[in-house]
ROTORKE-464550 format. One line per field, with one value per residue (C-alpha): residue number from 0; residue in one letter; x, y, z. Coordinates in steps of 0.5 Angstrom, whole numbers, plus 2048, in hexadecimal, padded with zeros to 3 digits. Layout:
bakol	[NUM ...]
dovo	[A ...]
east	[X ...]
north	[Y ...]
up	[Z ...]
This chain:
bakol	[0 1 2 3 4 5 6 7 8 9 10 11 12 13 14 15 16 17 18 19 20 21 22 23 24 25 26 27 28 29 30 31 32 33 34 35 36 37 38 39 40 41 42 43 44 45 46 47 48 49 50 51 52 53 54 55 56 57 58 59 60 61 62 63 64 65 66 67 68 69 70 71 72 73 74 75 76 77 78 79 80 81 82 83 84 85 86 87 88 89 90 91 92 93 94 95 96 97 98 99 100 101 102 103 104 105 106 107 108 109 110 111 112 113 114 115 116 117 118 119 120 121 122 123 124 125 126 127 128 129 130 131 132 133 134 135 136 137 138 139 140 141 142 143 144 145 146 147 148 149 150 151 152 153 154 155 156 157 158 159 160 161 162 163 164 165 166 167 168 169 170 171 172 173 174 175 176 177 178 179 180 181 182 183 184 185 186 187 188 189 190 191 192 193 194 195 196 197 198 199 200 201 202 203 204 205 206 207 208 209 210 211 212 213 214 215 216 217 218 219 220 221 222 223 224 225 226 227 228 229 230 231 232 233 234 235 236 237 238 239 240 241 242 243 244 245 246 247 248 249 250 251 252 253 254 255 256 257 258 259 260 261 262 263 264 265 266 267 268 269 270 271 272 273 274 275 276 277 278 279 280 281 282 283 284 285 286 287 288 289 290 291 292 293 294 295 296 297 298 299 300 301 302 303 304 305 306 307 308 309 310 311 312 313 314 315 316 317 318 319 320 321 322 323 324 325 326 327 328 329 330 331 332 333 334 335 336 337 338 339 340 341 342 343 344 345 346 347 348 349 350 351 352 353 354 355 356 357 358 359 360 361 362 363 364 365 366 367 368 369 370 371 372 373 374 375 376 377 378 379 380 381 382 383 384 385 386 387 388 389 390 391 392 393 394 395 396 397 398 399 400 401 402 403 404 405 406 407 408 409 410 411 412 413 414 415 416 417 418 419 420 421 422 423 424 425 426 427 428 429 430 431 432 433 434 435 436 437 438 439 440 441 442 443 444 445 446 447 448 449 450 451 452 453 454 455 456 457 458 459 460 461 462 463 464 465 466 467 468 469 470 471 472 473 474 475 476 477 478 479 480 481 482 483 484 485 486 487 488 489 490 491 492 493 494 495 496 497 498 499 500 501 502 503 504 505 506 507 508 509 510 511 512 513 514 515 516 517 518 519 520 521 522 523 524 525 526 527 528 529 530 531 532 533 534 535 536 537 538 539 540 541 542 543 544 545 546 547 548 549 550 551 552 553 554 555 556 557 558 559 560 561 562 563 564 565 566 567 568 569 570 571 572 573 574 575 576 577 578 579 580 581 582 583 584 585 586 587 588 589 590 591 592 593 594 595 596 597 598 599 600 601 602 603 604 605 606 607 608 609 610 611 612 613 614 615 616 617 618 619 620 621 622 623 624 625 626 627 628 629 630 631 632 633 634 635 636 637 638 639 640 641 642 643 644 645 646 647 648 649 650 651 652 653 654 655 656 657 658 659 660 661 662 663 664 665 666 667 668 669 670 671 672 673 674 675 676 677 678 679 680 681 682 683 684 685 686 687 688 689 690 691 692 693 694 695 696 697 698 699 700 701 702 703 704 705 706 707 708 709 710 711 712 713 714 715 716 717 718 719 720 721 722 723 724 725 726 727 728 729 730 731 732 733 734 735 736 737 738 739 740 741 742 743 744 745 746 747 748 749 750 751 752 753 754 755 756 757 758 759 760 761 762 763 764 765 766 767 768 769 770 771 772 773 774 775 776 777 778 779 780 781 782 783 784 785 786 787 788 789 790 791 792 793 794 795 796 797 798 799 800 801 802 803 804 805 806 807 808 809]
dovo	[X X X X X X X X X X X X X X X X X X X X X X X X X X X X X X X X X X X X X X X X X X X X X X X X X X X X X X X X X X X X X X X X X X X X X X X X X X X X X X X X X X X X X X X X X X X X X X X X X X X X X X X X X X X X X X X X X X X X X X X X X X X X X X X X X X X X X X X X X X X X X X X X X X X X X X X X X X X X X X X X X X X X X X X X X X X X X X X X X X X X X X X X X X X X X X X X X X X X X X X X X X X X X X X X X X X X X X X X X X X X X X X X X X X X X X X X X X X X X X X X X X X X X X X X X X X X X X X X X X X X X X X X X X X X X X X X X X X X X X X X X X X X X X X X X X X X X X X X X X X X X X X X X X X X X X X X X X X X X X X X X X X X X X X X X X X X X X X X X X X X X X X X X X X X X X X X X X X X X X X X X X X X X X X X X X X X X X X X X X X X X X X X X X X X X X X X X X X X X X X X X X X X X X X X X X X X X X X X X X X X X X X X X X X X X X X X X X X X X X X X X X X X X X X X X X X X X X X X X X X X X X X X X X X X X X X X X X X X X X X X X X X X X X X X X X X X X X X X X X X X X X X X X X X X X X X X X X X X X X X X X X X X X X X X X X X X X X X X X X X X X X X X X X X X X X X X X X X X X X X X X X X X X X X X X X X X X X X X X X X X X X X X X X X X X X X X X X X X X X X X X X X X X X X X X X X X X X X X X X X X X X X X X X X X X X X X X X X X X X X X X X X X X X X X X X X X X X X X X X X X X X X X X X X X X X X X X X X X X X X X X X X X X X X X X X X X X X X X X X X X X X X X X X X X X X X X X X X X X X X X X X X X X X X X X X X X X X X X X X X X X X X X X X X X X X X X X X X X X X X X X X X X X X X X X X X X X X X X X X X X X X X X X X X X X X X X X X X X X X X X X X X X X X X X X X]
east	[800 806 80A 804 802 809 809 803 805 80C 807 804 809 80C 806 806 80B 809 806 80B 811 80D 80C 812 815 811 812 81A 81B 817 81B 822 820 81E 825 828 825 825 82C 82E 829 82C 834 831 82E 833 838 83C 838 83E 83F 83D 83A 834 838 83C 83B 83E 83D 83D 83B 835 835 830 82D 826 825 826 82C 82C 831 838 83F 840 847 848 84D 854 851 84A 84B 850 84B 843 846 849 842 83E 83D 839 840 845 84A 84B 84F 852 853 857 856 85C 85A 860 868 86D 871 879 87D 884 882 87A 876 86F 869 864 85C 858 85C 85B 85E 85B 85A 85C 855 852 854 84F 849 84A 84A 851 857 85D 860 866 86A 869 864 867 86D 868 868 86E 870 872 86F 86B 865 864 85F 861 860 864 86A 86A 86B 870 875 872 872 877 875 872 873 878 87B 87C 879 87A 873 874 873 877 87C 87B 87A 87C 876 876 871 86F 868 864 85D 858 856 850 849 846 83F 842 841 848 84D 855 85C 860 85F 866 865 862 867 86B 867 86C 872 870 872 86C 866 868 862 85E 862 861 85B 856 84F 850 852 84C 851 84F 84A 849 844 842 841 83B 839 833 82D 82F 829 82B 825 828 82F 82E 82A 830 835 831 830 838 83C 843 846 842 83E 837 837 838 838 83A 835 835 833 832 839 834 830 836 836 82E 82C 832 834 838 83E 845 843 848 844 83F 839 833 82C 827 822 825 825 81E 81C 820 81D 815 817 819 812 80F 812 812 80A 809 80C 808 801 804 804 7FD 7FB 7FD 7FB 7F5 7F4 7F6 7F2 7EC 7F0 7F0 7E9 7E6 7ED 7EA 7E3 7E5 7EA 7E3 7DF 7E5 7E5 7EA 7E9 7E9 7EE 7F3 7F1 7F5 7FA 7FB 7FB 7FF 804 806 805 80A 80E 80D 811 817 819 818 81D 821 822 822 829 82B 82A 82D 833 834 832 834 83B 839 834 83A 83F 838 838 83F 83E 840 839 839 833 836 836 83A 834 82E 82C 82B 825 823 81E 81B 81B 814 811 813 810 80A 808 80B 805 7FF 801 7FF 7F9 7F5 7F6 7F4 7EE 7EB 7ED 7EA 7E4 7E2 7DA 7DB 7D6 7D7 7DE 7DD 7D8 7DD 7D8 7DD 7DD 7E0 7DD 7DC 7E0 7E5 7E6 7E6 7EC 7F0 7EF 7F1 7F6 7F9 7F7 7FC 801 801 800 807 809 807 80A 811 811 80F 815 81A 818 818 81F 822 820 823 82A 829 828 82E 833 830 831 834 83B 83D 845 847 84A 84B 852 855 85A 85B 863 864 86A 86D 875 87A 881 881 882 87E 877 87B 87F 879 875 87A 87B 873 873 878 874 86E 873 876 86F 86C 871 86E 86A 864 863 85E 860 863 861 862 85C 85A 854 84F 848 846 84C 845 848 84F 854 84F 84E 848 848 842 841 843 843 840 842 83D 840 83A 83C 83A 83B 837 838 83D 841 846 84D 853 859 85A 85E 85D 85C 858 851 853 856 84F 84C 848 845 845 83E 843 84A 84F 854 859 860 866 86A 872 875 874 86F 868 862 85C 858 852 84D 845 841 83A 836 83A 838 832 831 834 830 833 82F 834 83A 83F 83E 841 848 84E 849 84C 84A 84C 84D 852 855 857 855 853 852 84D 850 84B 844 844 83D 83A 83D 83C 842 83E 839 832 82F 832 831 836 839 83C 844 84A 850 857 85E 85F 866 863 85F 867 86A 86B 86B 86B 863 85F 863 85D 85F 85A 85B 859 853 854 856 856 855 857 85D 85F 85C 862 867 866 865 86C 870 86D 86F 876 876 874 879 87F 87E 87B 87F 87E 876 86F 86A 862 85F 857 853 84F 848 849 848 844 83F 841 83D 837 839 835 82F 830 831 82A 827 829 827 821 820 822 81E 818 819 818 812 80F 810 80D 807 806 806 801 7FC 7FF 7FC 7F5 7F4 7F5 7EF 7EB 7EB 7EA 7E3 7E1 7E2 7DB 7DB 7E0 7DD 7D6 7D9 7DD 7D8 7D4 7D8 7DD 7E3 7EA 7EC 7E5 7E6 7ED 7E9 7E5 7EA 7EE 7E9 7E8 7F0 7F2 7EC 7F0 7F7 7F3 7F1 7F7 7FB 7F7 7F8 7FF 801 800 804 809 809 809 810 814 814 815 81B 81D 81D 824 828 828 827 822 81D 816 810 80E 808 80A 80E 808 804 80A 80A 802 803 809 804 7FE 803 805 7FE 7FC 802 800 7FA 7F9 7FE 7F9 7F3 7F5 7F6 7EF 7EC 7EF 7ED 7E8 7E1 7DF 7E4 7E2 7D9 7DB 7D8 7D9]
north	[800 805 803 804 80B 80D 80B 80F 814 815 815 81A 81F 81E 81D 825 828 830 82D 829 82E 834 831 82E 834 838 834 833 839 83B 836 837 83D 83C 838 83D 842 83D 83B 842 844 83D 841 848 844 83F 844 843 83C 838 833 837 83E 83D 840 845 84D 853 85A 85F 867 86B 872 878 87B 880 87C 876 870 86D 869 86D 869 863 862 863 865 860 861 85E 856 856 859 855 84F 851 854 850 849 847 848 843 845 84C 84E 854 856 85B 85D 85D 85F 85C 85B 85A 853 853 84C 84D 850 84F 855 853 858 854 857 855 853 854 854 84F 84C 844 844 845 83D 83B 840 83F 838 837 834 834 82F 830 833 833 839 839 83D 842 845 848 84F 850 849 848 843 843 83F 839 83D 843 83D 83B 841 844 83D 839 832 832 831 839 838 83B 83F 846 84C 854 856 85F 864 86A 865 85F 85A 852 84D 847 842 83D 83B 83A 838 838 83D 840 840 844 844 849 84E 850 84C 84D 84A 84A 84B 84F 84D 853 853 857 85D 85F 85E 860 868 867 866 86D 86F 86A 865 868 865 86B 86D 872 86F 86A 867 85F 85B 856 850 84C 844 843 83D 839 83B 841 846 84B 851 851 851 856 85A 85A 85C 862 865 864 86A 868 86D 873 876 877 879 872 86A 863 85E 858 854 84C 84B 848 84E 853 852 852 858 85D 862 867 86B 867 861 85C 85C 85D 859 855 858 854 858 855 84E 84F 852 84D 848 84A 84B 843 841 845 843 83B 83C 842 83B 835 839 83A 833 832 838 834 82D 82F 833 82D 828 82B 827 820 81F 81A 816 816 814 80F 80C 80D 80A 804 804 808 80A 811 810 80D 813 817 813 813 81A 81B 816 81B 821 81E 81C 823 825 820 823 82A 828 824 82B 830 82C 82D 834 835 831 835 83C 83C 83E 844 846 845 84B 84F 84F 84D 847 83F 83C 835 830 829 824 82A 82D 829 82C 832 82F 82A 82E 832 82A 828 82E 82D 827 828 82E 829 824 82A 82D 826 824 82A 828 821 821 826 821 81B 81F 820 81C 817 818 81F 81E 819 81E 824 828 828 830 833 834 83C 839 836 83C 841 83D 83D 845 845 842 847 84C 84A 849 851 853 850 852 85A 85A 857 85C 862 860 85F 866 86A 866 867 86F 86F 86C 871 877 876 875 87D 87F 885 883 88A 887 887 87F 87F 87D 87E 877 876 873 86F 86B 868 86A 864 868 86A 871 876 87A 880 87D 87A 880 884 87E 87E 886 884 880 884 88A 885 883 889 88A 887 88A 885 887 88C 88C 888 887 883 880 87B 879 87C 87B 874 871 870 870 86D 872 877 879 87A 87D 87E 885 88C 893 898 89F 8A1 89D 899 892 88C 885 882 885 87F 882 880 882 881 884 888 88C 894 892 88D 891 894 88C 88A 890 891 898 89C 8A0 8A5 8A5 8A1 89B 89B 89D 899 89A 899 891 88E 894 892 894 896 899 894 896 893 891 894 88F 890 897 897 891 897 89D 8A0 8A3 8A8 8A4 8AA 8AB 8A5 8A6 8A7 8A5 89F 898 894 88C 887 88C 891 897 897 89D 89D 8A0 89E 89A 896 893 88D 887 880 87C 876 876 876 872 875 87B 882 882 888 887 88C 88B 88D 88D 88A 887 880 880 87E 87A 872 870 873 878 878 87B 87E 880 884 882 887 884 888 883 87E 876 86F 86F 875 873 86E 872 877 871 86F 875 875 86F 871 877 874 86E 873 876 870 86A 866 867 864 868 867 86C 86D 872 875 875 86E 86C 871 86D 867 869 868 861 85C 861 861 859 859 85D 859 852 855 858 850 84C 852 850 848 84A 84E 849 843 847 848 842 841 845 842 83C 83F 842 83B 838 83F 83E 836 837 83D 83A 83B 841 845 841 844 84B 84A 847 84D 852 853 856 853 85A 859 851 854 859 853 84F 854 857 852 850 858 859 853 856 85D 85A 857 85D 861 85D 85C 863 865 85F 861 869 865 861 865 86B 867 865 86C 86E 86B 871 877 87A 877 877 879 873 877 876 875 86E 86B 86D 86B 864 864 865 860 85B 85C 85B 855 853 856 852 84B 84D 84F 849 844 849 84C 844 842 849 848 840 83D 83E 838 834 836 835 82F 829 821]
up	[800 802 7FC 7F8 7FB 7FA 7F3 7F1 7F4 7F0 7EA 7EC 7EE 7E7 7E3 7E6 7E4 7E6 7EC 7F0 7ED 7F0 7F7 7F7 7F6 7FA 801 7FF 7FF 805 809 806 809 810 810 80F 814 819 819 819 81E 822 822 824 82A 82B 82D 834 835 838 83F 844 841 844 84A 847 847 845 84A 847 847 848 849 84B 846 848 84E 84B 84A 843 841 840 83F 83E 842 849 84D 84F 856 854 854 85A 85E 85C 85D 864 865 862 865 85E 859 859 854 851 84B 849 841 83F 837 832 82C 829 82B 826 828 825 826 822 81B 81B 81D 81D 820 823 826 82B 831 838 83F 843 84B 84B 84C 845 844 84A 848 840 83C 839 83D 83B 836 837 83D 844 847 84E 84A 847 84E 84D 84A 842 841 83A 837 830 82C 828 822 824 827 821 81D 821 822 81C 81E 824 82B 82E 835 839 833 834 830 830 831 82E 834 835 838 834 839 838 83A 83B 838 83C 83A 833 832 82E 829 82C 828 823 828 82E 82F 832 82D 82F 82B 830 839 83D 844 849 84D 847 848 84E 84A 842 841 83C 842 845 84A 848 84C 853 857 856 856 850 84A 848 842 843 841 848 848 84E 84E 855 858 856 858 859 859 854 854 85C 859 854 85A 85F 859 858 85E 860 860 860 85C 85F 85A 85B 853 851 853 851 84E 84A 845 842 83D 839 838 835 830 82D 833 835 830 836 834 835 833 831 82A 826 829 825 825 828 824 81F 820 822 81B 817 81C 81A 813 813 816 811 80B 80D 80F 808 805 808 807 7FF 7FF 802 7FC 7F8 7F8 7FB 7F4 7F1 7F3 7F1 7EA 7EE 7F0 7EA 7ED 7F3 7F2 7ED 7F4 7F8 7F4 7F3 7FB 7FE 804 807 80B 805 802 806 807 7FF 7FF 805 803 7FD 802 806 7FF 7FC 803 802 7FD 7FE 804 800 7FC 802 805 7FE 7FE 805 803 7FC 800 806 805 801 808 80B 808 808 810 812 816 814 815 813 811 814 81B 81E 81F 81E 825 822 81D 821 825 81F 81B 81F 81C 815 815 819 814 80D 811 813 80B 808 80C 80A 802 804 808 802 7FD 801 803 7FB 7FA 7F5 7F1 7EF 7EF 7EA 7E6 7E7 7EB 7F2 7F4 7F9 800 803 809 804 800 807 809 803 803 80A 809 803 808 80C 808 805 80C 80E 807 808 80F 80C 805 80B 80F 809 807 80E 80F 808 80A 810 80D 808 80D 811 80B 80A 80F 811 815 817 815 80D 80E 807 804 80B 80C 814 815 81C 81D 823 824 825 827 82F 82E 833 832 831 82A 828 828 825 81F 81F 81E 818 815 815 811 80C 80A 80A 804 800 7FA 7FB 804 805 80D 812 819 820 823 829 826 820 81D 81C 821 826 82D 82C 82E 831 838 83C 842 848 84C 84A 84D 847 847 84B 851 852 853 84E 850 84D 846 841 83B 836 834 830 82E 828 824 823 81D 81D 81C 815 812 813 812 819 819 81F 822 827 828 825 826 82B 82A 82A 831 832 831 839 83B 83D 839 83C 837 835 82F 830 82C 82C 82F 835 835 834 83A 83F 83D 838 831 830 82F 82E 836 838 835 83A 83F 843 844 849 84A 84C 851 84C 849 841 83D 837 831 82C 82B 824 821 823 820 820 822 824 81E 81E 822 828 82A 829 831 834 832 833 82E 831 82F 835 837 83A 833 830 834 833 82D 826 826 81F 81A 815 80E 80A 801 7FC 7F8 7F2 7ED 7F2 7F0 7F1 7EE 7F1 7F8 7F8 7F6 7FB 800 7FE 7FF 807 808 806 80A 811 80F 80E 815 818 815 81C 81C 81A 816 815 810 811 80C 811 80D 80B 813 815 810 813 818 816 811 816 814 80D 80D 811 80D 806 809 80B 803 802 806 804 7FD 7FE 802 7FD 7F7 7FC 7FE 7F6 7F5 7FA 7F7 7F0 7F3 7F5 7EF 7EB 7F0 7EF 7E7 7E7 7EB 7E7 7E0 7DE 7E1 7DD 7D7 7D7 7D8 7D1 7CE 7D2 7CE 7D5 7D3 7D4 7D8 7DD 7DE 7E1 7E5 7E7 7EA 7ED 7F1 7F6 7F7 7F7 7FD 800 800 801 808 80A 808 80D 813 812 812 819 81B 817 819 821 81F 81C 81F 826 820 81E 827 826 823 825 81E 81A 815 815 813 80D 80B 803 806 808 801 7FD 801 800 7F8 7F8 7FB 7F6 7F1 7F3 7F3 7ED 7E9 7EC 7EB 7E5 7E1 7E2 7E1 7DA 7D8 7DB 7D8 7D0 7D0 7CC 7D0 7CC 7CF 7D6 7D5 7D1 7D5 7D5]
């Protein structure tokens, strides 16, 4: 019975062709589709699972802002570890992380810059799953020791036994470390990824650490994370971390956070990378329902119209003695089949599309045993819908009276067309929802990419390297000042310039601060602000305007300067409408005086989904200290191109060669990474056209299959009309009306869900686009096209055929 079920069924599906190709189409698609969303969802949402993380928090910052503490800094204090875990019963292990943005490694005539290092505490092996493979941990303990990861080992001493060599790690006095440790790399899926760990206890010996390394409660550089009890009850935890004051200050205080859940919900400022969004995940993940389920009621659609063809088979398989129930058995056997090789498809699909996905988003997702565990929930869904998508189909066609199926009078009942309709309501309510929010997320992309910046960030390359010879600030600044003439020489430099930091560079090499007294004397702790040092001439390289005042003047070499300019939000935030009122008046913080010389216009340092913050910019000693400061060289862009961009690249690197022969040298073009800020937008936005598309085409399909069934049963119908005298362009009208109706409706409900999700999406940016009402015309207009396409394929075939043919009666 089963063999011959089968047989019938692959009949079937080949005698029809269009039919099965369609909806093998229609499903495979949907379920390629619902893979990938669902592997890519599964990595977002695997990130810092590992033995134990369950128990593994990180501390962090908030700040009183109005009266209120919102989530402020995402490091700590070197003191903060130490002190919870001697306060707090409930925490067993702490670890303090130091960042190191990158260190450049010498071992003989290899000189290898290295990012993404940290100073660790020996504890970080017994909160976070990775033991050494090879070395003792005990000697981690010790001052100047080293760990790498296998790949870094291996990139460093090639196939020989790494332990207990020894290498120059570059500071101002290039310190020799001993490594006594490898482990494994670090996964992709953390949201703290480190190459290599140098012992804490080097803090007090590395010249490079400077204050840093002074148990202290007023530089929150460290990232800190706690491992508690079993059993702990967090909410009380986090309670009893809240209310303690250790550092004594009212206008702040710790708090904590699930490591598993950094990576999806914190978005503060120092971060140890930009984070995922798990908006975005949550979008991606309906997007993946709705196309699966847009494809199964595709395929309802469809068979349903089709069976309509099959009801004198079935009356001749009753009238044979064919059960009901073997009926549906029959009809669902090749449901169940028509799905088989939709899935059979589908994982080709993903298997052919899946590396394309993955240069698209930057990830490394793989369809394999490795993670099976990520499909496996999803997988009974899969086949729960496969099974309710064929019954339907099954039991109308079972359910076809005999007698008439076998007179070729069977006609749909208003419950069966009602059903069928809703169900093509559903569809474009979903599809109007999806072509609302590629619109409104598109136009948002769009507008931050136009934006105003306040800064000319054109054609201005950032020069920053890592010196190799020890020699001392003074010689090194003094070389740097040589460079910065040489190449403003060259015929192609528009202006050169030294800074700690620029736009786009988000919060690396800027500093914060909390407590002000403004030039009033009134006394502000509460107020936070940003600040880094610059060049005088900073301000005109990167053609930032000043509303009052003027830039600060450059003092003797070794004198302090403590002449700051502030941007206006600052201004505006004390009182002042009249910005030339607050030049030479001072400011104080940090236990010094500061005079304002001048007030430039708002910029964005952080790009557009942050707000402008109050910051001041400083030719300030300590902003030049270390390691060699950003050096910003403006191009001229006349008759600028690729060939010659090169060119001009070249011979800036020979300049900073010939005076800095022992160095290291990274150039970013500084538009490109401001850009890069919103490259994980762009990417949503893109695979959210994507998969906005495939649902267009499956609903198409879908009324496709409505229409079909609609223009069988009314056959006849449309015959008398021609034979009436109807026109081809009237018969048109006629069988659109009530499809256009339906998306009519469907669009009138979708809108205002719609409206509610993406403006609670657009709530994420600072600055944002407006929901227009143009945007949700166009998605009704885009809707009623698709509708009227899918509609009228088959309309104008049933409109211009033989009328005799459709009242002709057997």
């Amino acid at each position: 019975m089963i063999r011959n079920h089968f047989k019938i069924a692959i009949r079937y599906l080949f005698k029809n062709k269009l039919y099965s190709i369609l909806n093998i189409l229609g499903l495979a698609s949907g379920i390629a589709a619902f893979i990938i969303i669902t592997l890519y969802v599964g990595y977002e949402r695997s990130y810092d699972k590992f033995d134990g993380s369950n128990q593994v928090y990180r501390i962090y910052m908030d700040y009183d802002e109005g009266g209120n503490f919102v989530p402020g800094d995402a490091q700590t204090y070197n003191l903060t570890g130490p002190t919870f875990k001697k306060e707090f019963p409930e925490i067993t292990e702490q670890v303090r992380l130091y960042r190191l943005e990158k260190v450049t490694f010498v071992k003989g005539d290899k000189v290898i810059q290295q990012p993404n290092g940290s100073l660790a505490d020996v504890s970080y092996f017994r909160i976070f799953d990775n033991p050494l493979v090879a070395g003792n941990l005990s000697d981690f303990e010790k001052p100047n020791t080293l760990i790498l990861t296998q790949t870094l080992a291996k990139k460093i001493f090639g196939n020989k036994q790494a332990v207990g060599k020894s290498l120059s790690v570059f500071d101002e006095s290039g310190t020799t470390m001993e490594v006594v440790g490898v482990i494994n790399d670090i996964p992709e899926n953390t949201h703290y990824k480190t190459n290599f760990l140098i012992s804490y206890p080097t803090i007090n010996t590395w010249e490079r650490m400077g204050n840093n390394g002074k148990p202290n409660w007023s530089q929150n550089n460290f990232f800190t994370y706690v491992k508690v009890s079993p059993n702990t009850n967090i909410k009380d935890l986090r309670k009893k971390v809240m209310a303690s004051d250790f550092e004594k200050d009212p206008d702040e205080r710790h708090n904590i956070e699930a490591i598993s859940d950094i990576h999806l919900h914190s978005d503060k400022p120092y971060e140890a990378e930009a984070n995922g969004s798990i908006s975005r995940v949550r979008f991606l993940s309906a997007i993946a329902f709705i196309i699966l389920v847009l494809s199964w009621l595709n395929y309802v659609n469809l068979a349903t119209a089709k069976s309509m063809e099959r009801s004198k088979e079935v009356g001749i398989r009753k009238v044979a003695g064919a059960q009901r129930l073997q009926l549906i058995f029959q009809s669902l056997g090749e449901s169940l089949l028509l799905n088989l090789f939709a899935m059979l498809l589908a994982i080709g699909l993903v298997y052919l599309l899946l590396p394309l996905f993955n240069r698209f988003v930057g990830k490394e997702l793989v369809l394999g045993l490795s993670n099976l565990g990520i499909i496996l929930p999803y997988l009974g869904f899969i086949l729960l819908g496969t099974l309710l998508s064929g019954l339907y189909p099954a039991m109308v066609i079972s359910g076809f009276s005999p007698i008439r199926a076998l007179k070729g009078k069977v006609i749909a009942s208003r419950g069966g067309v009602n059903i069928r309709k809703a169900l093509i309501g559903v569809q474009f309510f979903a599809t109007v929802v999806l072509i609302i929010g590629t619109l409104v997320v598109s136009q948002q992309i769009q507008f931050l990419r136009e934006q105003p910046l306040g800064v000319d960030l054109g054609q201005i390359v950032a020069l920053k390297g890592e010196l190799l010879a020890n020699e001392s600030d003074s010689i090194m600044r003094r070389k740097s000042m040589v460079l910065q003439s040489e190449l403003s020489q060259l015929p192609f430099v528009k202006g050169v310039t030294q800074a700690k930091t620029y736009p786009g560079d988000g919060y690396d090499n800027l500093s914060s601060s909390v407590g002000i007294t403004y030039p009033d004397g009134t006394n502000n702790e509460r107020q936070l602000f940003y600040l880094y040092g610059a060049q005088p001439n900073y301000f005109e390289v990167l053609d930032i305007k000043f509303l009052a005042g003027k830039t600060y003047l450059r003092k003797n070499p070794g004198v302090q300067n403590f002449d700051i300019v502030i941007n206006e939000t600052f201004a505006r935030e004390i009182g002042f409408t009249d910005m030339s009122k607050i030049i030479g008046q001072n400011v104080k913080f940090w236990d010094e005086t500061w005079t304002i010389t001048g007030i430039f216009e708002d910029y964005h340092h952080f790009g557009l989904k942050n707000k402008i913050e109050p910051m001041f910019i400083g030719d300030i000693s300590w902003a030049f200290g270390g390691d060699l400061d950003n050096i910003l060289v403006k191009m001229d862009a006349k008759g600028l191109s690729l060939a010659s961009m090169g060119k001009n690249i070249e011979q800036i690197q020979q300049k900073w060669e010939d005076i800095f022969p022992q160095s290291t040298l990274n150039y970013t073009f500084l538009d490109t990474k401001f850009e890069a800020q919103y490259l994980e937008d762009t990417k949503f936005g893109a695979a959210f056209q994507l998969f906005t598309g495939l649902a267009i085409f499956i609903a198409g399909l879908g009324l496709f299959g409505l229409t079909s069934y609609t223009i069988l049963q009314r056959k006849k119908e449309i015959g008398i009309r021609k034979v009436s005298g109807a026109s081809v362009l009237q018969i048109l009208t006629l069988l659109n009306k009530d499809f256009l109706k339906l998306v009519g409706i469907s669009f009138l409900l979708a809108v205002p869900l719609a409206w509610y999700v993406m403006d609670r999406w657009l709530r994420e940016f600072a600055y944002q686009t407006t929901l227009g009402w143009w945007t949700f015309v166009l998605a009704g207009t885009a809707a009623f096209a698709v509708a009227i396409i899918s509609v009228s394929f088959q309309a104008i075939k049933a409109a211009v055929a033989n009328p005799v043919k459709s009242l002709r009666t057997e």
